[in-house]
N, C-alpha and C positions, 0 to 999 in steps of 0.2 A: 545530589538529587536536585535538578531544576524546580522551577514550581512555575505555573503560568500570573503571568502580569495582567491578565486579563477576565474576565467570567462573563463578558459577552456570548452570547449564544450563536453558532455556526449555525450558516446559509442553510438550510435542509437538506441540500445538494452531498453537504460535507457530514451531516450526522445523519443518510442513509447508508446501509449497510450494504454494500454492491455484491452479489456472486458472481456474478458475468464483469468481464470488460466489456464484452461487445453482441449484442445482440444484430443478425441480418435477416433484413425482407425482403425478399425475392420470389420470382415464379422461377419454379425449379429447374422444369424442361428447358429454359433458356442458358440459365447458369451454373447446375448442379456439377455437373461432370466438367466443365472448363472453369469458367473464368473464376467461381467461388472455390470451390476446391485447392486453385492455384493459392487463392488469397487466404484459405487455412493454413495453407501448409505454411507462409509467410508470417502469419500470424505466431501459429508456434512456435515457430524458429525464434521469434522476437519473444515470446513469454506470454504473448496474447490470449486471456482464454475467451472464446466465444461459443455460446450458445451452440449447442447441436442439437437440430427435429427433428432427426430422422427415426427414433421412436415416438414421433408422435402420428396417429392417425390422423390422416385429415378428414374432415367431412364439407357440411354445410355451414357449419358456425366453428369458430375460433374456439380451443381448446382452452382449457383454463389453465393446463400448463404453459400455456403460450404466451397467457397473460401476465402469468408469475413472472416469464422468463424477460416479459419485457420489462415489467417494472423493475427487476432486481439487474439490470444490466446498465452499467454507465454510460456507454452510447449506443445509440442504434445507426445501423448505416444500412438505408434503402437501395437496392441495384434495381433499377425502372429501364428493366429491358423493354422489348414490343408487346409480351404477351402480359406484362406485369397487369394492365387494367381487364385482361380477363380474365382474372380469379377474385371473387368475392370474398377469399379468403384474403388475400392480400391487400385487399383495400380492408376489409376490416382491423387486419395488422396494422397498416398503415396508423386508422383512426386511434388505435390505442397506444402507438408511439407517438403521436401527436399528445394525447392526453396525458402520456407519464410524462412529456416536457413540460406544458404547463404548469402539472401538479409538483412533478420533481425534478424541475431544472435538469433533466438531464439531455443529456446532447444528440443531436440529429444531423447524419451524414447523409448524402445522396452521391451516389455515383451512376452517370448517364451513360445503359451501356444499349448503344445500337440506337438510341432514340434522342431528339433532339428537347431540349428543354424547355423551348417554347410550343411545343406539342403536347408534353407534359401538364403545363400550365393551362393550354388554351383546351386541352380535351383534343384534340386534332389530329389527321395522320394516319398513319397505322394505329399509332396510339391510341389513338381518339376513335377508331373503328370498332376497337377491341372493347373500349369502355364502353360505349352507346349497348355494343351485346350483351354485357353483363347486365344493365340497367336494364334490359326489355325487360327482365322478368321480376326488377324490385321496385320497392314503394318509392312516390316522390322526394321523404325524410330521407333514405338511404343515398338516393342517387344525391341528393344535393349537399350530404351529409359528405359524399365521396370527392364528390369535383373539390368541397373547396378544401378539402384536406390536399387533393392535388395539384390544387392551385400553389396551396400554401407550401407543398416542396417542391414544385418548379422552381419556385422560386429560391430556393437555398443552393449557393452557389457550392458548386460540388465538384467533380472528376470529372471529364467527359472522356470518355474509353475511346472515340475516333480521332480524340487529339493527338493519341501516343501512338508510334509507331513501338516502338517495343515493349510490348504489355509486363513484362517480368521488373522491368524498370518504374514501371508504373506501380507496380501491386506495392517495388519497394517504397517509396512515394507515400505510398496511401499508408502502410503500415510505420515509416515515420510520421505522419500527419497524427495520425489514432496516439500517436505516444507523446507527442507533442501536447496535446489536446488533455491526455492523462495526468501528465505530468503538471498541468496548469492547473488540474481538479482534486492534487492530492489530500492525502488528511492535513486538516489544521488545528490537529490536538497538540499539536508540538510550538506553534506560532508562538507562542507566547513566553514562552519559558525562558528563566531570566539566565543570560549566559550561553546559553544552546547555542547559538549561531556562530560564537567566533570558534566553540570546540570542531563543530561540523566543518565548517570550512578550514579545519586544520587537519582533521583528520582526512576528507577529502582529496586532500593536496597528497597527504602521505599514500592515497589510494595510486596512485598515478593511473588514472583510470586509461591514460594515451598509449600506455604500454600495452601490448597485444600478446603476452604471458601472462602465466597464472603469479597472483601475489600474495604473499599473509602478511598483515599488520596484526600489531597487538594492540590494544587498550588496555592498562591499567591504572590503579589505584586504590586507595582503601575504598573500605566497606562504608557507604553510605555518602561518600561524593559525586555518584552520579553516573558511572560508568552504563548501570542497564540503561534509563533513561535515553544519554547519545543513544547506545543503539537501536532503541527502538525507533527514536525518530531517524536514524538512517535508513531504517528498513521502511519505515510508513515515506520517506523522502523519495522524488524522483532520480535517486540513486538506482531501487529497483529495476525502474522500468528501463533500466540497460543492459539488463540481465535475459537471459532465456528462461530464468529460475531462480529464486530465490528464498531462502528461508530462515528465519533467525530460530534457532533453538534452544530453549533456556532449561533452568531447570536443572542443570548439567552435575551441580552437585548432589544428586540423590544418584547420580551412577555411579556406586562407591569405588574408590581405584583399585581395591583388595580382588573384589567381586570380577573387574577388568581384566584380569589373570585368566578366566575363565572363558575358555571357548564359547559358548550360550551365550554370556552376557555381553562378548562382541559381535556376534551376528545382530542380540536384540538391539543396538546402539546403533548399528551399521542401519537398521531396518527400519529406526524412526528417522533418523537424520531422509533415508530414500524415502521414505511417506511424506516425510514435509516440503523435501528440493519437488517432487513428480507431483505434489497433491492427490498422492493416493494414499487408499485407508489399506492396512492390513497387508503392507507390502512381503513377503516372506521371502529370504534368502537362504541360500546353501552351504554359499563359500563366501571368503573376506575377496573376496576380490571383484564383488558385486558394484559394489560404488566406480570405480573405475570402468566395468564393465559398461555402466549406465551414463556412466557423465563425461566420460573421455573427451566425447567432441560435444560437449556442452558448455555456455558462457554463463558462469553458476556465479552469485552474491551468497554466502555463507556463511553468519554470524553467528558464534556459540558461543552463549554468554555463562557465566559464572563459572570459567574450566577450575577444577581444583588439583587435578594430577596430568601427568607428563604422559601416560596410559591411555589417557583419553583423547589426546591431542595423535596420537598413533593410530587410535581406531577410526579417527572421521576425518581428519586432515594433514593426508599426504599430498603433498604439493604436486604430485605426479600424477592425481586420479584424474583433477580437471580439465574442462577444455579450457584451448588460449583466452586470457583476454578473463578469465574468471579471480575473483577477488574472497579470499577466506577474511572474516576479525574474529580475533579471537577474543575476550576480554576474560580478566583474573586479577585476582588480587598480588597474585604470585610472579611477578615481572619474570625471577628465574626459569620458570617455567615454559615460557616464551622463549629466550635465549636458550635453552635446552634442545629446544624445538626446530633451533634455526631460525626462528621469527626475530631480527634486530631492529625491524621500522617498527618501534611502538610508541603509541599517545600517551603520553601520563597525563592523566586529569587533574590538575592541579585546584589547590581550594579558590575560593571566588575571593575578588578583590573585597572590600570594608562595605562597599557600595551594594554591591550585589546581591551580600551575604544579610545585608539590611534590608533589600528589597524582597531575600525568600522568604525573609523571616516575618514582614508586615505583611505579605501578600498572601500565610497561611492564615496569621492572627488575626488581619484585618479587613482583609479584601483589597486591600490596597497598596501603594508601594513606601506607603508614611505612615507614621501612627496618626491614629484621628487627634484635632486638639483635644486635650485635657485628659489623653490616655494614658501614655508615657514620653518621658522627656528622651531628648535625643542620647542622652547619657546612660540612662538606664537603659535602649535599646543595645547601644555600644558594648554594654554591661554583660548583655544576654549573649550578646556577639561570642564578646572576648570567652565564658565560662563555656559554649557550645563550643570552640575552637574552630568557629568559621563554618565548621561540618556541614554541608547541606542538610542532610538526612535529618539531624540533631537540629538543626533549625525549624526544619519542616514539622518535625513532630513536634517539638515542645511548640510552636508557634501555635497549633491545633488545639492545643490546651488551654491558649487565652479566648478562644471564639466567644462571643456573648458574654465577658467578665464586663462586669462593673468599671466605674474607674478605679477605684480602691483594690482592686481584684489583680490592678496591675501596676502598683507601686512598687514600689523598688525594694523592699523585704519580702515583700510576696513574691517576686518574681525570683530571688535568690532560692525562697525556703523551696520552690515548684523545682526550680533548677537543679538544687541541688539532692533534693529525692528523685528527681527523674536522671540527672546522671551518675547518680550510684543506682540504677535499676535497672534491668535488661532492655529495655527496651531503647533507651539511647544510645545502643551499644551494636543495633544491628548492623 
C-alpha cells in the first residue's frame, strides 16, 4: 500500500465529482438530427458520456435539471450555429456555463458551425440578426448580460466546421481533442503516492497497449503490498480514456468459488461485471454467453481485483468475449491462478526499497517524509522498518498509531512493545 507524500489540497476542478464528461449547447433545429447526433455516436464509440435533454421540456427559463447537468459535467462544448442567438434558452445556457467555469474551473469548448467567429464576438450577421430579435423582447440586464457572455466565447478559439471538408474526420478530431483535455484533468488522488509511478509505468509497458488484440496481465503479490492501490490508480489514470469502457471490479472475494458451480451465481457475476463495463443498473441476463454478446466489438479496460479462484476467472474473463485492442488485469494473491488461466505477462509488486518504506511509514506517523527533530532517531525508524518487514500495509497502519504521540510516546521500547502487540494481532496481518 502506497501512501501519499503529500496533504496538500486539490485545485476544486479535481475534488468535484463529475457525472457527465461532456455537456452540449446548442439550438436544436440546426444540429439535432446531423451534425450532433454524428458527434454522439463518436463520443460513445470513444467511452464519452454526454448529457442527454431530450427529456427535458423546454420552456421560457432554463430547467433546473439543466442546471445540475451543467455543473456536474467536466467540459461543455457550445455548437454557435446561425440560429444559436435566437433562443433565450440558449443564451441562458450559455450564462451558466460561463459561471460553473469561473466557479469550477471547468472547461469550455466552442465549435463554429455555419457561422463566423467574428460575428459571434461582434453580435453581427446572421448572427447578429437573430440576437437583436431575441433582445426586442428582454430587459437591458439580460441583453448586456448576453453579448458579453458572447463576446467572451467568440473569443475561445475552437473548430470551425467550414474549415474541414470531411466532417467524420473532424468529429474524430474533436472527440481526440475532448480526451486529450480529459486526460490532462484526471484524478490527483494517486499523485502523490510513494512508489506508484515506477509500478505504473511498468505495468503499462506490460499492457502493450500498441497491440490491436485483446490482452490479460496479471498483478500479483501478497496481502498488503499494494496491489489494490496500482489498480486503482490505473483505472482513475488516462489509461481509461482509451477505452470505449471500462471498469474495475473489486470485492471479488465474497463470490465464493464453491457457490461458482452454480448456475445462478454465474449469471449473477456475469450481470455485475455488464452493470459496471455498460454503466447500467439492474442489468439482467439469460444465458452465459451475454458478455460476449455485448462486448464482442467493444475496446473494454477490465480490472478484477482480489480474484481468489480459477472459477471466477472462467466466468468474466475469456479472452475471446472482447473487442480488439481491449485489455483485462487481473490481480491475486495466487500467481498460479493466473498461469492456470493462461495469463503469463504478470507484475509482481515487489516490497519498496529502505527509502521508500521510510517515507510510508513517516508519511502515515507524521505528515511527512522524516521524523520531526526530537521524535525518533533514524535507527529506531530502521527498527520499525526492519520488525514490519518492509510491508506497506504494516507500515501504514502501525505508522497511524503514532499520530499526535508525545516524544516519549515514540521511543524506542515503546515503539517495540506497539510493534510487537500489533503484529501478533489481526490487524497487521490483512
Amino acid at each position: 500500500m502506497a501512501t501519499s507524500s503529500s496533504s496538500s489540497s486539490s485545485s476544486s476542478s479535481s475534488s468535484c465529482t463529475w457525472r457527465y464528461r461532456i455537456f452540449t449547447s446548442f439550438h436544436g433545429p440546426d444540429v439535432r438530427k446531423t451534425f450532433l447526433s454524428h458527434l454522439r455516436k463518436q463520443f460513445n464509440f470513444n467511452g464519452i458520456t454526454m448529457f442527454d435533454d431530450q427529456r427535458i421540456e423546454r420552456g421560457q427559463t432554463i430547467a433546473p435539471a439543466l442546471k445540475q447537468a451543467i455543473r456536474e459535467s467536466r467540459i461543455s462544448i457550445v455548437v454557435l450555429s446561425k440560429n444559436y442567438a435566437s433562443s433565450s434558452w440558449c443564451l441562458d445556457e450559455l450564462l451558466e456555463i460561463l459561471n460553473s467555469k469561473k466557479d469550477k474551473e471547468q472547461i469550455v469548448m466552442t465549435i463554429f458551425y455555419g457561422v463566423n467567429p467574428s460575428d459571434v464576438r461582434k453580435q453581427t450577421g446572421e448572427f447578429g440578426i437573430a440576437f437583436k430579435e431575441t433582445c426586442a423582447r428582454k430587459t437591458k440586464e439580460e441583453v448586456i448580460k448576453w453579448s458579453h457572455a458572447l463576446t467572451y466565447v467568440g473569443h475561445i478559439a475552437g473548430v470551425h466546421v467550414q474549415d474541414w471538408v470531411d466532417e467524420a474526420k473532424m468529429i474524430e478530431e474533436i472527440a481526440t481533442d475532448v480526451l486529450n483535455k480529459l486526460n490532462a484533468t484526471q484524478s490527483k488522488d494517486f499523485d502523490d503516492m510513494v512508489g506508484l509511478k515506477a509500478n505504473l509505468t511498468k505495468i503499462e509497458s506490460l499492457l502493450d497497449l500498441d497491440y490491436d488484440k485483446v490482452k490479460m496481465i496479471g498483478i500479483s503479490g501478497p496481502a498488503g503490498i499494494g496491489k489494490s492501490t496500482i489498480a486503482r490508480a490505473l483505472h482513475h489514470s488516462q489509461l481509461s480514456s482509451r477505452f470505449q469502457h471500462s471498469c474495475y471490479m473489486d470485492n471479488l472475494r465474497e463470490s465464493n468459488a464453491i457457490s461458482l458451480h452454480e448456475y445462478r451465481a454465474k449469471l449473477s457475476l456475469q450481470e455485475q461485471l455488464l452493470s459496471q463495463v455498460l454503466n447500467l443498473k439492474d442489468i439482467r441476463i439469460r444465458h452465459l454467453g451475454a458478455i460476449q454478446e455485448r462486448l464482442h466489438d467493444q475496446r473494454v479496460l477490465i480490472i478484477l481485483d482480489d480474484v481468489t479462484s480459477l472459477e471466477q476467472l472462467k466466468v468474466l474473463a475469456n479472452i475471446e468475449w472482447f473487442g480488439p485492442g481491449s485489455r483485462i488485469i487481473v490481480i491475486t494473491k495466487n500467481k498460479d491462478i493466473l498461469l492456470h488461466h493462461g495469463i503469463n505477462d504478470i507484475y509482481h509488486v515487489g516490497f519498496p526499497s529502505e527509502a521508500d518504506a521510510l517515507k510510508i511509514f513517516c508519511l502515515s506517523a507524521f505528515r511527512q517524509t522524516s521524523p520531526p527533530d526530537g521524535y525518533m532517531t533514524l535507527l529506531e525508524c530502521k527498527t520499525v522498518l526492519r520488525l514490519c518487514g518492509n510491508l506497506p500495509l504494516n507500515l501504514y497502519v502501525l505508522g497511524s498509531t503514532f499520530r499526535g504521540r508525545s516524544d516519549d510516546g515514540c521511543r524506542l521500547g515503546v515503539l517495540i512493545s506497539i510493534l510487537y502487540e500489533g503484529l501478533s494481532g489481526k490487524s497487521m496481518k490483512m
